[in-house]
LOLUM-732179 format. One record per residue (C-alpha): residue in three letters; y negated, z negated, x negated. Coordinates in pm, 1 decimal. Example, Ala and Ser with C-alpha at 12.3 -4.5 7.8 and 13.67 -1.06 7.14 Angstrom:
! LOLUM-732179
Ala; 450.0; -780.0; -1230.0
Ser; 106.0; -714.0; -1367.0
! end
This chain:
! LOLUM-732179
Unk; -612.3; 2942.0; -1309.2
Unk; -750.1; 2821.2; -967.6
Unk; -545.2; 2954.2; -734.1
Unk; -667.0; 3141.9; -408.0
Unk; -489.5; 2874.7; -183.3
Unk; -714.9; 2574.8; -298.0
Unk; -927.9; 2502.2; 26.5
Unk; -1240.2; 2286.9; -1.3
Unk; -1371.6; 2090.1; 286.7
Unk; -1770.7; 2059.0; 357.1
Unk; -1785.7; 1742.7; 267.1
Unk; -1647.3; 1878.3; -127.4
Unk; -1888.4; 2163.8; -88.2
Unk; -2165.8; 1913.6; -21.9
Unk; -2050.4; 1667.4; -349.4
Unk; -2055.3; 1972.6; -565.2
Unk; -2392.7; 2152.5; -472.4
Unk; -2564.5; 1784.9; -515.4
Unk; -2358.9; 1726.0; -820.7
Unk; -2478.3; 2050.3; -978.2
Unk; -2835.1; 2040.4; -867.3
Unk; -2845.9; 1694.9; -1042.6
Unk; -2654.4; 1722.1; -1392.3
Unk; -2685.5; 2145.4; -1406.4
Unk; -2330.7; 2165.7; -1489.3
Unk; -2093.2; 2407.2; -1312.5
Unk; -1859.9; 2313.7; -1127.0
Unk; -1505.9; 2460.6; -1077.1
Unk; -1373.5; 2223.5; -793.9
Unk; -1396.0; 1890.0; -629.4
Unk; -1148.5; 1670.2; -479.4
Unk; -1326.0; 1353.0; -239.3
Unk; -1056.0; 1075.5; -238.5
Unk; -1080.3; 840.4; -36.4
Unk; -792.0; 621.3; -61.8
Unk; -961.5; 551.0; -384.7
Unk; -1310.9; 601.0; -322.8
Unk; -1378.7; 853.7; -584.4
Unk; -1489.8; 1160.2; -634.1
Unk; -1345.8; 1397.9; -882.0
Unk; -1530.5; 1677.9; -1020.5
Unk; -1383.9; 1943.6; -1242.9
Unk; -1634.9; 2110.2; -1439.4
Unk; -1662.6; 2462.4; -1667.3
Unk; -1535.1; 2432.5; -2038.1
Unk; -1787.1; 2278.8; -2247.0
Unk; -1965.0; 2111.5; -1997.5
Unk; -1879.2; 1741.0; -1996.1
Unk; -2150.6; 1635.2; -2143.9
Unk; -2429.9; 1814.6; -1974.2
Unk; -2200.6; 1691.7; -1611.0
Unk; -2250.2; 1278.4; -1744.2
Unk; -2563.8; 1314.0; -1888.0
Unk; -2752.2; 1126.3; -2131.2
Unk; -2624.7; 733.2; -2085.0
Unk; -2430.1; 827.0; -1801.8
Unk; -2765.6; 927.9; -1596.9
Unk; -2648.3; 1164.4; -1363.4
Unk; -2295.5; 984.4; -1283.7
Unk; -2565.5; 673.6; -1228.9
Unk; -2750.0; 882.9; -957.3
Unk; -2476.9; 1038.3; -821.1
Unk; -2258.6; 772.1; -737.1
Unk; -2526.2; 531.2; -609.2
Unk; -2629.4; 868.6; -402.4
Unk; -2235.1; 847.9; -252.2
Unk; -2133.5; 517.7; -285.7
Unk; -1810.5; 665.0; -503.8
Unk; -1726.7; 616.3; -798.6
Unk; -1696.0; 1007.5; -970.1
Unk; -1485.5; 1147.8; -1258.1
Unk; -1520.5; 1474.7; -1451.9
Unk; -1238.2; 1636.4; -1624.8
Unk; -1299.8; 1986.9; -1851.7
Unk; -1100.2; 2275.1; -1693.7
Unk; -918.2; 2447.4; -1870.8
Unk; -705.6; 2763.2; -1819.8
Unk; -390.4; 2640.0; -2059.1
Unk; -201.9; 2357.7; -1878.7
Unk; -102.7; 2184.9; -2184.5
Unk; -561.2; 2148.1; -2294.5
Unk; -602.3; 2074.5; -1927.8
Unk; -399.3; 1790.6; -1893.2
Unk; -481.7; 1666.2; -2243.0
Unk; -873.9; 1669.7; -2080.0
Unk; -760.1; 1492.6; -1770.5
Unk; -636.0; 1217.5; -1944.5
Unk; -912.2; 1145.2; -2205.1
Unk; -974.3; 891.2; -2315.1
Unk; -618.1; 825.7; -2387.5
Unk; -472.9; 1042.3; -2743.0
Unk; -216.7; 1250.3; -2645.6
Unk; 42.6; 1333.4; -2888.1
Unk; 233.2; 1567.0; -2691.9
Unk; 282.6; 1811.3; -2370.3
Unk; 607.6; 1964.4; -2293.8
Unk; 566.3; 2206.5; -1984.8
Unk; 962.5; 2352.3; -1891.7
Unk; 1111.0; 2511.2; -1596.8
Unk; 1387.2; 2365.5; -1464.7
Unk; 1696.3; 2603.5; -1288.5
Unk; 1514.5; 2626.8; -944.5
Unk; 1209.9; 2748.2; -1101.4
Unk; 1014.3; 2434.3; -1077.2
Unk; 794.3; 2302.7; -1371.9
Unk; 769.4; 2039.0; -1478.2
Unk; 544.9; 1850.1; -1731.9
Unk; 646.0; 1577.6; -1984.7
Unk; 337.8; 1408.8; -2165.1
Unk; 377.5; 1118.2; -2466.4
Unk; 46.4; 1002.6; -2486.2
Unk; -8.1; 682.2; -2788.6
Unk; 178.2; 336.0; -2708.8
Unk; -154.1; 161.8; -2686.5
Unk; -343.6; 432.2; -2467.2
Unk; -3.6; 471.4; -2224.2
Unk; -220.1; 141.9; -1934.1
Unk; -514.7; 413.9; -1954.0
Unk; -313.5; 742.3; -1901.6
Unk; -152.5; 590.3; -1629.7
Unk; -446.7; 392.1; -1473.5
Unk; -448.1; 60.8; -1289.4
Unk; -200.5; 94.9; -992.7
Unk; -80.2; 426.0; -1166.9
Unk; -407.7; 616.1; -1016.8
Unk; -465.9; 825.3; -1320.0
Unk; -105.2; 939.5; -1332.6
Unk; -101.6; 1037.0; -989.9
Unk; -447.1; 1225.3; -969.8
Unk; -281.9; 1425.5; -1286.5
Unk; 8.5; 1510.8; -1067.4
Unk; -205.2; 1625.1; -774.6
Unk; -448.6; 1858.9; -1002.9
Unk; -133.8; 1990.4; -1250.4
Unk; 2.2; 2114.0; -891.4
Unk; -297.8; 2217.5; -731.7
Unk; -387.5; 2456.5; -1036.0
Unk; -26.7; 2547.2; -1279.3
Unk; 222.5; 2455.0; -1017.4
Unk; 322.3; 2219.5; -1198.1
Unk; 565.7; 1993.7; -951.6
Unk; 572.9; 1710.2; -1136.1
Unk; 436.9; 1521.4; -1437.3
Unk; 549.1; 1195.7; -1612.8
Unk; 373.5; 1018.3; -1880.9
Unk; 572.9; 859.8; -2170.0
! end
């Protein structure tokens, strides 16, 4: 569930009316990150597809329009489906969301041996863009991948 506290700057409300005037898909949030040059868009259930378009068209478009490279991950209200979207393409087996004793959560995902480079991303980017969105929407403090 978004959370009331989420603040988006121009510049994201910019990215995400352009972004939905191109593919037509809705979209829930964006987060503009610099450090990595990328913009990443997360879009209404079911909507993936409609967001990349056919071949990849309007992620084409869009990122030559920005000069970032963009990623879309399928919200979802359940923590456990919503980080299983974020990390696609990687197969997750498993999510394990507990609270510890001082009320923090925490999340514990095993994705497959061979998919664990792509969960985690080159220079652990994926991982850590995980972390920032399971926060940022569950309050979720911290996530690791195994």
């Amino acid at each position: 569930m978004i959370t009331s506290g989420i603040k988006i700057t121009n510049d994201e409300m910019r990215y995400i009316a352009l972004f939905e005037s191109i593919s037509g898909a809705g979209v829930k949030d964006c987060i503009i990150d610099e450090e990595q040059e990328r913009a990443i868009f997360i879009v209404n259930k079911g909507q993936v597809g409609v967001a990349i378009g056919r071949g990849g068209r309007n992620i084409h478009t869009l990122e030559r329009m920005t000069g970032k490279k963009h990623e879309i991950i399928e919200y979802s209200e359940d923590p456990i489906q919503f980080i299983k979207n974020a990390l696609k393409p990687a197969t997750v087996r498993e999510v394990r969301v507990t609270e510890r004793m001082d009320g923090k959560k925490m999340a514990v995902v095993t994705v497959d041996q061979k998919d664990k480079g792509v969960a985690i991303g080159k220079n652990g980017k994926n991982a850590e863009r995980l972390r920032f969105l399971a926060k940022r929407y569950f309050d979720i403090q911290n996530v690791s991948i195994t």
